[in-house]
N, C-alpha and C positions, 0 to 999 in steps of 0.2 A: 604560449598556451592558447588552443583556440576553443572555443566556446559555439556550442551549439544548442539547435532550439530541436527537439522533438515533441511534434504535435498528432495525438492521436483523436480520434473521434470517432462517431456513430451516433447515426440520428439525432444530431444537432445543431439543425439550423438556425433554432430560435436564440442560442449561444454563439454559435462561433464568429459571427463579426466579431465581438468585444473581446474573444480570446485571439483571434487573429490580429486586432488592434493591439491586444497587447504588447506583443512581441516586435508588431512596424513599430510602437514607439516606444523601445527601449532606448534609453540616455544612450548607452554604450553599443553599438550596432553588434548582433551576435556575427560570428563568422560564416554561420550555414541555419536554414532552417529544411528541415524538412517535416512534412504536413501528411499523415495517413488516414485516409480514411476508410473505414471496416463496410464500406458497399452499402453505403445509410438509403434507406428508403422514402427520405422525407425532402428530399431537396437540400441536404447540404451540402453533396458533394460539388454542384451549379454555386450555391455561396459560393464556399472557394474559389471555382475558377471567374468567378464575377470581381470577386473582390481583388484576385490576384489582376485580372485586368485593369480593373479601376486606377491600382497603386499600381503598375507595368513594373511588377515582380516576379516575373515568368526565367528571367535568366538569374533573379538571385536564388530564390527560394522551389524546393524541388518537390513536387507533387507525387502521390500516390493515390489512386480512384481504384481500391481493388474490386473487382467485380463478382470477389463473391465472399461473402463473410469470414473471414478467418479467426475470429475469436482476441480478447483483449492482449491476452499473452502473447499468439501468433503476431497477431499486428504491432503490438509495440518493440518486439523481438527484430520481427523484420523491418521494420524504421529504424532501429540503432544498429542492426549489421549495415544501412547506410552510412552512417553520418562516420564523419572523418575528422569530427572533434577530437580531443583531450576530454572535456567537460562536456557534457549531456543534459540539458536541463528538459525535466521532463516536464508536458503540459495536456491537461485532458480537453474537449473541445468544450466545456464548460464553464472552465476557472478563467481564469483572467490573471495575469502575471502585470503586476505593478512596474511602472516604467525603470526602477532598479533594479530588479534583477539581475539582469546581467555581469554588473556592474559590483552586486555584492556576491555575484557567486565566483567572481575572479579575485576579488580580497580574500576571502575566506579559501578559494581554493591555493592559493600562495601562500596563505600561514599553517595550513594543514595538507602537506602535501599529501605524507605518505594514508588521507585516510580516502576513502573507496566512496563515502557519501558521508556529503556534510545538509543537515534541514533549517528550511527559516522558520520563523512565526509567519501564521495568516490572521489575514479576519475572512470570518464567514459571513456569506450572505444569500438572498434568497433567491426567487426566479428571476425576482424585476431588483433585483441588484442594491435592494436594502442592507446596510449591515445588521445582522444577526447575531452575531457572539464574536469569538476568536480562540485561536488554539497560541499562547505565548511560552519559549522557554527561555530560560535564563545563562545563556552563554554557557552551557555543560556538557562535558564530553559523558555519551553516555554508550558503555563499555562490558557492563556485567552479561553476559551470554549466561551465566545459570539462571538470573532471574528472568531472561526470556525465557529461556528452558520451562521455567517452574511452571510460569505463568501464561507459557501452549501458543501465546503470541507476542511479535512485537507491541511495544507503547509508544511508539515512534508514528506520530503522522505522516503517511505517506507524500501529501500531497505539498509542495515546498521545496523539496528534496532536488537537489542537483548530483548527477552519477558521472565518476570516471568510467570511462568506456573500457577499464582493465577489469572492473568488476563482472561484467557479460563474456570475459574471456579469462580471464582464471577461472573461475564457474562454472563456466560453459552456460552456454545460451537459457533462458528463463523457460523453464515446463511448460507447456501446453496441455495436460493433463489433469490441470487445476485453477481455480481462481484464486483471487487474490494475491496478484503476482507481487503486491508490495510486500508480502509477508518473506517473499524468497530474497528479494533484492535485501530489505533491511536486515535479517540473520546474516548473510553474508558479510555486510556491513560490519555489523556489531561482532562479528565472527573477525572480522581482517583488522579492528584495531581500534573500532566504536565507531560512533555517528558524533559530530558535534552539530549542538541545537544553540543555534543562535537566536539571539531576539531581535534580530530587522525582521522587519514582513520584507516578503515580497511577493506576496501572492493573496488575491481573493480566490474564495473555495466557497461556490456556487453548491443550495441544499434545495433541489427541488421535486420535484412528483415522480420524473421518471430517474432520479440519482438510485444511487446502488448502492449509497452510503448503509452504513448500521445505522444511523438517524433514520429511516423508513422502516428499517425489520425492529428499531425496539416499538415502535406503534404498531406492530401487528396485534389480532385477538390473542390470547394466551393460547387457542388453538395451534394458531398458525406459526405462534413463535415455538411452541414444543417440534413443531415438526420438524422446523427448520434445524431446531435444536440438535435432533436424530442425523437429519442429513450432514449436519455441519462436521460431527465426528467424524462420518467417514472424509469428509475433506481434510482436517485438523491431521489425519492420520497419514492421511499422502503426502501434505506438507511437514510433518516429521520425520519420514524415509527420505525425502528429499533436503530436510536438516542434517540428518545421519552422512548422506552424501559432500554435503556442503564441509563438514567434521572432517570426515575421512583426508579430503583432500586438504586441509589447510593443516600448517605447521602449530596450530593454538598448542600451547603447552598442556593443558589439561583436557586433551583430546577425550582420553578415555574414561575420564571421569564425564563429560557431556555425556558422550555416547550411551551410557550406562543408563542417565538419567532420561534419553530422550527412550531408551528401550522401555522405561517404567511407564513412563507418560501414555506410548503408544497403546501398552496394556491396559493404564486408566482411561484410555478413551476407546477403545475397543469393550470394555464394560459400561459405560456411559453409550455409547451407540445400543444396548441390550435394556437400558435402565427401568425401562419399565414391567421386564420381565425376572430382572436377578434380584432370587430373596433376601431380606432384610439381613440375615444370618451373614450372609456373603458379603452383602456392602460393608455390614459392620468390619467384620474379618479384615476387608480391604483398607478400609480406612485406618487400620491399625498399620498395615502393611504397606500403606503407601502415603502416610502421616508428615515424612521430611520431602513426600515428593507433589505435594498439595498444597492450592493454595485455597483459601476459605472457603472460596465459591465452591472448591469442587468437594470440600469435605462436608458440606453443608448436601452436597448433591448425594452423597454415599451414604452421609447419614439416614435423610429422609426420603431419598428416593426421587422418585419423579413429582413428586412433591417441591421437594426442595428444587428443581429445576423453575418452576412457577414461583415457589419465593422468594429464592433470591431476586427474580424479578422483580417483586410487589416490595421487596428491600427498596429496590434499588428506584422505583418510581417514589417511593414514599418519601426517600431521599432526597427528591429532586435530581438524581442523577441521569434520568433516563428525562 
């Protein structure tokens, strides 16, 4: 079994020594790294090859400086049609991968062969590399594809995650037509036979100014989060035609019962994309209608409207959840 590192990036200089360091000192040496960077304008693509000289890792580890923006999807697409692993461990020019890694995603890949993606626990931390919290699970294979379904996303942290390279090839290659590419990879996943979440970290998950986490959009004004709110449907919606796809092709036993359910979904988010123009009479109506294919937040959204799009927020900050 070989083991590889994929390292993607953009505009991050002031990060990627410590993620580049990461990977030079893994306990277990990976078998390949290769290093992409999306055409950054800030001097990190000179990091790289500074640092690559420094450690004279120019015949181990394999460079890409694209010269012109291709986008997160294109670029980490076109990094894993390189690498010539089995195993794929994927790294943002952010995070920083704990000196096991490697090392635990070869155990875990040997007792779960037949599964597509297995994730660690992290801890999170800040710009200047405080710990901040942690995302921890408890050794559970997690399997239910209708409760993705329901619930319009995975719950699976993306970042941790190690991919078999069959996953981008029974599949076929990751959209370019959409963000949020962990959304395609883990349905796949949890589609081919679940994720199992173990509790080793192996990974710090860097939260800062210019991250792209939800951690920065739930601190927008309420303005700004409805809007995103509007736009995010139509994303939500292309990510569901491309779940319908991901169905189609696999052998899941209850194919056509998914199917069914991602066709309702698409139609609730195609009226949430409209929500602050369809009348009250009609949400109601819906919410009757689409009642086992809901989950609180959004019947909360049908009931009150674009209302309720603002409180469940102000729930959810009250909470302490945001």
């Amino acid at each position: 079994m070989k083991i590889g590192f994929v390292l993607i990036c953009y505009n991050q200089k002031k990060f990627i020594r410590e993620s580049l360091e990461g990977i030079r000192l893994q306990t277990e040496e990976p078998d390949e790294v290769i290093i992409s960077d999306d055409c950054s304008k800030d001097g990190t693509q000179q990091e790289i090859l500074d640092y690559i000289d420094e450690f004279e890792l120019a015949e181990k580890w394999k460079v890409i400086l694209h010269k012109e923006n291709q986008g997160i999807n294109k670029n980490l697409q076109n990094a894993i049609d390189l690498c010539s692993t089995d195993i794929i461990l994927g790294n943002a020019g952010d995070d920083i991968s704990l000196p096991n890694r490697v090392q635990i995603a070869r155990k875990l890949a040997e007792k779960y062969p037949d599964l597509y993606v297995i994730t660690t626990s992290i801890d999170k931390i800040d710009e200047n590399g405080n710990r901040i919290g942690e995302i921890t699970y408890n050794d559970i294979l997690d399997e239910d594809i209708k409760k993705v379904v329901l619930s319009g996303m995975p719950h699976i942290f993306p970042v941790g995650q190690f991919w078999r390279k069959s996953l981008f090839t029974d599949y076929g290659p990751l959209p370019i037509n959409v963000p949020n590419e962990d959304d395609q990879i883990t349905f796949r996943a949890i589609l081919h036979g679940g994720i199992f979440c173990s509790k080793e970290k192996t990974m710090l998950y860097r939260i800062h100014q210019d991250s792209t986490s939800s951690w920065l959009r739930n601190r927008q004004s309420e303005q700004e989060f409805f809007r995103r709110f509007i736009s995010d449907m139509t994303i939500r919606i292309n990510h569901m035609e491309l779940w319908k796809d991901s169905v189609s092709k696999s052998n899941f036993k209850e194919k056509k019962e998914v199917l069914a359910i991602l066709e309702k979904k698409i139609s609730l988010y195609n009226m949430f994309r409209d929500i602050e123009t369809v009348p009250i009479n009609q949400r109601i109506a819906s919410l009757f209608k689409f009642w086992n294919f809901t989950v609180t937040r959004e019947k909360v959204y049908l009931f009150f409207g674009s209302f309720g799009v603002l409180l469940w927020r102000r729930m959810k900050i009250a909470l302490g959840k945001i």
